[in-house]
N, C-alpha and C positions, 0 to 999 in steps of 0.2 A: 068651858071649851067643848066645841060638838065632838062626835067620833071620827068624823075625816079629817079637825084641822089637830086631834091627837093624834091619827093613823101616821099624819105627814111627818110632824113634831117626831116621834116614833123610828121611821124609817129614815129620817136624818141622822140623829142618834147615832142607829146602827150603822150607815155607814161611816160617818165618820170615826167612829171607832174601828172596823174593819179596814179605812183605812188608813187610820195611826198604827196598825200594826197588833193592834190587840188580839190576842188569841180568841179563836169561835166561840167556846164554853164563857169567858172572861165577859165577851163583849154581849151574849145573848144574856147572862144571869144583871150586866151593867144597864142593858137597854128594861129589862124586868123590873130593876128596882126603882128607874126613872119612873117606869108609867105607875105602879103603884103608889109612888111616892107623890106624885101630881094627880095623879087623875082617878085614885081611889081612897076609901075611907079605912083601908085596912094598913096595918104596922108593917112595913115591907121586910124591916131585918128578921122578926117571927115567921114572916111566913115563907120567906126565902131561906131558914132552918131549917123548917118543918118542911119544905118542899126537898130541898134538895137531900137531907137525910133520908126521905121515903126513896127517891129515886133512886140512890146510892145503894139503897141494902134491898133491893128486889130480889128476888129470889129466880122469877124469869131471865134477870139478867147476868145469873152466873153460868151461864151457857157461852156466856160474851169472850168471857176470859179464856177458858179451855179449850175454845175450839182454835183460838187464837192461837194459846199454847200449843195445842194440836200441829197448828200449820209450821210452827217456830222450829220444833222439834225435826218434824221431816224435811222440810227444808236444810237443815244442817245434817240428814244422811246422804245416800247416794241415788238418790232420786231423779236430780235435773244430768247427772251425768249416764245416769240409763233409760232414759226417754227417749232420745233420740236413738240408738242403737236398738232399744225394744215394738220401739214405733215403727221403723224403716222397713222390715220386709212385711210388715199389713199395706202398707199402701204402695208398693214400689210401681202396681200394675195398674193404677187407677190414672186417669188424665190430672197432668199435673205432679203425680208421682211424692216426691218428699216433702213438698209444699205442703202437705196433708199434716205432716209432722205436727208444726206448728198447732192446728187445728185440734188433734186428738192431744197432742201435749198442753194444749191450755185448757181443754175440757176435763183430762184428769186433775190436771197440778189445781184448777179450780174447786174441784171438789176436796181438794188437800187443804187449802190455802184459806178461800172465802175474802182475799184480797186481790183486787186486779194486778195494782201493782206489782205486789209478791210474783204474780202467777206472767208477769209480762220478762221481770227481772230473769227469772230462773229457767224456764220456756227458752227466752232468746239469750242467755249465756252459754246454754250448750248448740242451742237452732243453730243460732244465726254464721259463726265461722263455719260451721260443718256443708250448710247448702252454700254460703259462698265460695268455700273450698270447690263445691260441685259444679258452680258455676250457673248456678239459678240468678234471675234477677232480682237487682236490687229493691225496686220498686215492691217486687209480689213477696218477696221474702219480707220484705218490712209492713208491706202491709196487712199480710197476711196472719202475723203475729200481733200485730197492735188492734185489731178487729175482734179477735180471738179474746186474747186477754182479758176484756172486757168481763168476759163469762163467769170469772172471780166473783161479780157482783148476783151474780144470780144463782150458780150452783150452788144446790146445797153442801157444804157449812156457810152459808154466805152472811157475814158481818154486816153486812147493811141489810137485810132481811131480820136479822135481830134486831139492829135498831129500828125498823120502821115497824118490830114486832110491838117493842115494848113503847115506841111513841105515840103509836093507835092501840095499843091496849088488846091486839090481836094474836091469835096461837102459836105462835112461832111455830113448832110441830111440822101442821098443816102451812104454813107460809113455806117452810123448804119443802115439802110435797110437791107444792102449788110450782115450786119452781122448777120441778126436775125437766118435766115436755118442756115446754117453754125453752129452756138450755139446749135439750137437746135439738129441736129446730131451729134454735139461731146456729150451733155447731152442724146442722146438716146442711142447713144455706152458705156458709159460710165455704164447707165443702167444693157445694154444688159451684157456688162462682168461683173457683179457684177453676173447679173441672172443666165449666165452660171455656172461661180463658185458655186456658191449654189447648183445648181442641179447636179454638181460632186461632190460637199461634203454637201449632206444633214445633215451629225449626226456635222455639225461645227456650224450649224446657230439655237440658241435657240427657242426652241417653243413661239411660241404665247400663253400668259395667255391669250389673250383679243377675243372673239370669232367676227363673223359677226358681224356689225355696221349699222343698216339702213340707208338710203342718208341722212333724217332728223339731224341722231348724227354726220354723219360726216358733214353735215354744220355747225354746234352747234361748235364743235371745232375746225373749220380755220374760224368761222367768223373774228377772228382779222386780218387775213392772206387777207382777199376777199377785202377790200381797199386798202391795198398797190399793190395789184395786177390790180386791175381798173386803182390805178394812173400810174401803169408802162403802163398798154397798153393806157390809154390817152395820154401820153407824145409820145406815140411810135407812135401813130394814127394821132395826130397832124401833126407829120413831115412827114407819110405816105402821107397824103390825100392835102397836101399842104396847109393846113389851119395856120401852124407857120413853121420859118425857125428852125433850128439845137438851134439859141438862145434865140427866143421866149417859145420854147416849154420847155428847160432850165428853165425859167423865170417862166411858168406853173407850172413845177415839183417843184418848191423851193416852189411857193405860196401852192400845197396842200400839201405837206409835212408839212409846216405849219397848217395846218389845221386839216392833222392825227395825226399830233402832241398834238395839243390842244385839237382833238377828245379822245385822249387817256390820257388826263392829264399830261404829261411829258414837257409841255413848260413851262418852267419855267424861267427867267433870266440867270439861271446857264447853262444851258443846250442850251440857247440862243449864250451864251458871248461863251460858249466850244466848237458850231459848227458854229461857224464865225470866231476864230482863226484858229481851227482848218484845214478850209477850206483855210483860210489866207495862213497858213504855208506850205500847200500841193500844192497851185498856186504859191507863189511865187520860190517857188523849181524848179516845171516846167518850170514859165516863166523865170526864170532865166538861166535854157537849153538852150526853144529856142529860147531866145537870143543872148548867145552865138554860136547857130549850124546855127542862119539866117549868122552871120557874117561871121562864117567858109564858108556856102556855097558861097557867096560872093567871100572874099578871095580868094579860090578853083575855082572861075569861071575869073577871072582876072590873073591867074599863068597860068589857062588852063589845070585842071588835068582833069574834067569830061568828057571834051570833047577829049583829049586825050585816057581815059582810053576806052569809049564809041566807039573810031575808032581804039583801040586795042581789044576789044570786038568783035567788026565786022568784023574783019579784021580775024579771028580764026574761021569763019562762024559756032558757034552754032544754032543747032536749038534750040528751043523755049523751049522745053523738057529737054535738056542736059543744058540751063543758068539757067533753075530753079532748079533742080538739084544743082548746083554748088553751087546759092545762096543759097538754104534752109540747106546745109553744112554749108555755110559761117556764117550764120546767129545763126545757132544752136551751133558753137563754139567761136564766139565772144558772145553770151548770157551766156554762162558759166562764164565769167569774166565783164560782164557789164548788168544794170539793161533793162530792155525794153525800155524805156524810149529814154534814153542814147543812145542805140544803132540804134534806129530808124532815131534819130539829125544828127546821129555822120554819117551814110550814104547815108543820101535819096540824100544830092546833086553830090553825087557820082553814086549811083544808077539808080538814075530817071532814067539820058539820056542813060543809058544803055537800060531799059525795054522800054523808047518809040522808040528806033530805032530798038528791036525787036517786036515790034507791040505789047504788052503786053498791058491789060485793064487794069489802073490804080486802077482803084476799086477792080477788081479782086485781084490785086498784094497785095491792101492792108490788106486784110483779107487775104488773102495768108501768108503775114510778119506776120500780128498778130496773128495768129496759128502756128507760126514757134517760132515765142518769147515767147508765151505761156510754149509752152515742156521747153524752158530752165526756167524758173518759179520752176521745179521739176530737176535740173540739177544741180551736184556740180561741182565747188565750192563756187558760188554764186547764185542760184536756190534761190530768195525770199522766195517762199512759204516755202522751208526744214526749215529756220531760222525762219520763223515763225511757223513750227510742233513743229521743237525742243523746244521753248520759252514755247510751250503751252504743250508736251509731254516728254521731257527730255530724248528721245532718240538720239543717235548720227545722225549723219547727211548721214553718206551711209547707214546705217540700212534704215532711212525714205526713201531715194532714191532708193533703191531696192524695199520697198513696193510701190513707185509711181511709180516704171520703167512700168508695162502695160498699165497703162492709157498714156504715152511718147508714147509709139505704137498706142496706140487709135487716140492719135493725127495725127502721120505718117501717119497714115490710112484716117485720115480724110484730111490729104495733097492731098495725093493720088487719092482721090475720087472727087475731089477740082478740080485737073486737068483734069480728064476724062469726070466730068460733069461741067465747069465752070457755066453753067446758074443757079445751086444752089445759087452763089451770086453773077448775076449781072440780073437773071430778075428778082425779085422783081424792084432793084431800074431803069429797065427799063421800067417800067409800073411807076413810079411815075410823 
């Protein structure tokens, strides 16, 4: 049998196991033992041991767990209930006013977190009753959180910048370096169209009771904000300056977390035992991916499809411009049907040798993907973030994606801008 009528054979497989219901990790290491089992001369149970016990005990990848734990931990302090009260007098005078909230609340809690999710849930459980109280709209309030949120994926500690570290075999380090610009221009865009909006429709955005705030009051109310914000830029400085690796600095963030923890009264056994499961159950999820995706790339490298697909690739002579192009489609509509995660496992060993035999900076590509994965975050019919508006607003699911469709352009845009300036994210981590 050739490589295209295994490719098809292959991608049947998986779907139909994806959807019987099979879990990612299950159905990726199931569709692995298939093609080795048929379409190579190697012992599949040996080598799907041997693989997945390597991938299992990396050492790159115990940064995965801590930061995890890291986010578990703050999360169960008093965080998402002083976000909004520490946030409100920085923006009260900008167009658009508490809308901002949202914005700087999902740019921190993402540097906390490194899950959208987490960073959408927690954001808009204190956001969202407080600007409705105020009498903002529905629409800019929901959308303006579910756009935001997103950023989880990209600020560093970002969990899927570890897994597409250790899928491509790339520094993790410099991958959240790579990521810091890059977040902070989607959160200044993100801004900026909030601020436009407003100053086309001033009589939408309720007045300000609260007048001018001296600098004295507005320290007075984010002091609780001003230590979780130290420990994100020590964890981030750490890895900057070379002083700990991706999983020392990990190891950093959990011990003060522990300590903002205790600083604020909220450690307690319960909340101890809730973000160590919790972290438990959110690693073993992933490592049980990529597990399953080391195998498949395996697999896939012993049948011969990467390197196949890679010299059909070549052989079609794109430039550089028109294969990203292709992938940031490709990517944007397999994210509509699979989580980030998922889709990062399910390609890189297909991918990779594509982007390194068109000279592509891995670093760059990978901030590139996780901005791509992001927008489908807000994409139905599996867009995380919409099922976590709806869980929390009980609006339908196109209604929410219509409110988030321009912040999907802000991203695009920030695609865009990605390409014409790559050095936005790869000098920093060339200066590390």
């Amino acid at each position: 049998m050739n490589e295209i009528s295994a490719s098809i054979l292959l991608i049947v497989v998986l779907f139909a196991l994806l959807g019987g219901g099979v879990w990612v990790g299950l159905t990726l290491a199931g569709v692995a033992w298939f093609g080795m089992e048929f379409f190579s001369n190697r012992a599949a149970g040996d080598a799907m041991a041997l693989t997945i016990w390597g991938s299992s005990s990396s050492w790159t990848l115990t940064a995965l767990p801590l930061f995890v734990w890291m986010g578990e931990i703050l999360y169960r302090t008093n965080l998402s209930e002083n976000l909004f009260r520490g946030l409100a007098p920085w923006v009260n005078r900008l167009p658009g006013r508490l809308l901002h909230t949202n914005v700087l609340g999902c740019t921190i809690f993402a540097s906390v977190s490194g899950s959208s999710a987490a960073t959408c849930v927690t954001v808009g459980r204190m956001n969202l009753p407080e600007l409705r109280q105020r009498g903002y709209p529905d629409a800019q309030i929901i959308g303006s959180l579910g756009g935001p949120a997103t950023l989880g994926l990209l600020i560093p500690p970002s969990i899927i910048l570890i897994v597409y570290g250790v899928a491509a075999e790339t520094s993790i380090a410099k991958l959240f370096i790579a990521g810091i610009v890059p977040g902070l221009l989607l959160a200044l865009l993100f801004s900026g169209w909030i601020a436009g909006w407003a100053l086309l429709h001033p009589d939408r955005v309720p007045v300000s009771a609260e007048g001018r705030l001296p600098l004295r009051q507005k320290l007075r109310e984010s002091r609780q904000l001003i230590p979780v914000v130290l420990l994100i830029l020590g964890v981030v400085a750490s890895i900057y300056s070379g002083v700990a690796t991706a999983t020392e600095s990990a190891a950093i963030g959990v011990l003060g977390a522990f300590l903002l923890s205790a600083w604020q009264k909220t450690l307690t056994w319960q909340s101890f035992r809730d973000s160590l499961l919790g972290a438990t159950r959110l690693y073993c999820m992933i490592a049980l991916i990529l597990a399953g995706a080391a195998f498949m790339t395996l697999s896939m490298g012993y049948i011969g499809l990467p390197r196949q697909l890679a010299e059909f690739v070549g052989s079609l002579h794109l430039s550089p411009g028109m294969l990203i192009i292709a992938l940031a489609l490709f990517y944007i509509v397999l994210g509509c049907f699979l989580d980030g995660i998922s889709t990062i496992v399910l390609t890189m060993g297909v991918v990779l040798p594509i982007i390194q035999v068109a000279g592509i900076d891995p670093i760059w590509f990978g901030i590139f993907l996780v901005i791509t994965v992001e927008t489908a975050q807000i994409t139905p019919p599996v867009g995380f973030n919409l099922f976590v508006l709806q869980s929390m607003t009980g609006k339908e699911v196109t209604y929410l994606a219509r409110v988030c469709a321009p912040y999907f352009g802000l991203m695009a845009l920030t695609l865009i801008i990605l390409w014409y300036f790559p050095a936005l994210a790869t000098w920093l981590p060339g200066h590390m």
